[in-house]
N, C-alpha and C positions, 0 to 999 in steps of 0.2 A: 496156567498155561493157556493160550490165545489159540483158540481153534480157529485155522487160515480158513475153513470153509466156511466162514463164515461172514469174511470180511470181504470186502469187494475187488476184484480183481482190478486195477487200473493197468492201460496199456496206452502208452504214449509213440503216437506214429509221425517219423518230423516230418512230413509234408498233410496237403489236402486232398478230400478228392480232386482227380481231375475235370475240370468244366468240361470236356473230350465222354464224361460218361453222363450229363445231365440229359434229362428226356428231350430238354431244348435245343439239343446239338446239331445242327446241321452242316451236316460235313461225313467223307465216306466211312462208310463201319471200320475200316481196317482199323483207322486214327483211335475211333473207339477202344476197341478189341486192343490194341497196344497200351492204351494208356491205362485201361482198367486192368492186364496184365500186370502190369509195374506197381497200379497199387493195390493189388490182390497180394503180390510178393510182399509192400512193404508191409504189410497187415500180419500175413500171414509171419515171416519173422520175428515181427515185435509181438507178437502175442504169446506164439512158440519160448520166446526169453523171456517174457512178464511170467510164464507159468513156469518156468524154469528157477527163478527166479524168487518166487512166492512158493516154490517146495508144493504146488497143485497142479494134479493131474485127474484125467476124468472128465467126462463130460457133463455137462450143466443137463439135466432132462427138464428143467423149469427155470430161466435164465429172465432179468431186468436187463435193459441195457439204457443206458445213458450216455447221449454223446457231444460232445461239447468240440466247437472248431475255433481255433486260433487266427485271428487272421491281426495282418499286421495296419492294416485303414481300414478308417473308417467307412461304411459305404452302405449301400440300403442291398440285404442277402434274405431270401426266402427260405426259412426253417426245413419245409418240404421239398423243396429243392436241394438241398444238401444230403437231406436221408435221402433221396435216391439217388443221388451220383453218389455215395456210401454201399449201394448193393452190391459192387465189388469186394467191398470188407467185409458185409456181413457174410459173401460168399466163402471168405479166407478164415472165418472165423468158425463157420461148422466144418470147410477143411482141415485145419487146426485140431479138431476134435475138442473145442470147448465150450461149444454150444450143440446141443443132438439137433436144431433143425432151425430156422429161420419164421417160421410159419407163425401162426398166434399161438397155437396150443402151444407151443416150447418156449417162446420169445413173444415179453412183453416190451414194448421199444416207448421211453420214456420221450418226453416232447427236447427237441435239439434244442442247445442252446448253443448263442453264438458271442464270442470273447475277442474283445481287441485286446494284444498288447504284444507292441512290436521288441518289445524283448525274447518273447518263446518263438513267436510265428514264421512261419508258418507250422502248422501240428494240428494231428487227430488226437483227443482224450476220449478212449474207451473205458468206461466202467460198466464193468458185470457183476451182479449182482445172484446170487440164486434165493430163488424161490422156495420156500421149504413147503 
């Protein structure tokens, strides 16, 4: 028998973050505040179902996370820039209750990788991982 806590949680989100949450954004907070609303929702769903889903429940108190973006062209995209217009998922992801905190003690957050292939994209791949 395959113990599920053990193997990685993947959670497939069909859009990206929105450019509307990069630090580079200039433009009024509301636009913000909205757009990071709608992908905090899609976050939070698809997670909610990946754990539904994989028969696991419970919080991660020691969590890896690895995140890989879909995108459909090619184009020159900053790795760091993406984790954080992603702050709105990792927000959805300790409301979700499947990580206990965001912080370094709880969350180790693996380097982004980023994927052309205009067959899936646009899409977020989360994978969690725990820490034993």
């Amino acid at each position: 028998m395959v113990n599920l806590q053990l193997l990685p949680l993947i959670i497939k989100v069909p859009m990206l973050p929105p450019a509307e949450c990069s630090p580079n954004w200039r433009a009024h907070w509301s636009k913000s505040y909205r757009a990071a609303k709608v992908y905090h929702n899609a976050v939070y769903y698809a997670a909610v179902d990946a754990c539904n889903r994989a028969q696991r429940w419970g919080i991660m108190s020691r969590a890896r996370l690895h995140l890989t973006f879909v995108f459909a062209v090619a184009r020159r995209r900053d790795p760091d820039n993406m984790l954080a217009r992603f702050k709105s998922g990792l927000d959805a992801l300790t409301d979700a209750e499947i990580i206990a905190d965001d912080d370094s003690r709880h969350l180790a957050i693996e380097p982004v990788e980023i994927v052309i292939d205009p067959a899936v994209a646009p899409q977020t791949i989360i994978e969690i991982d725990l820490i034993p």
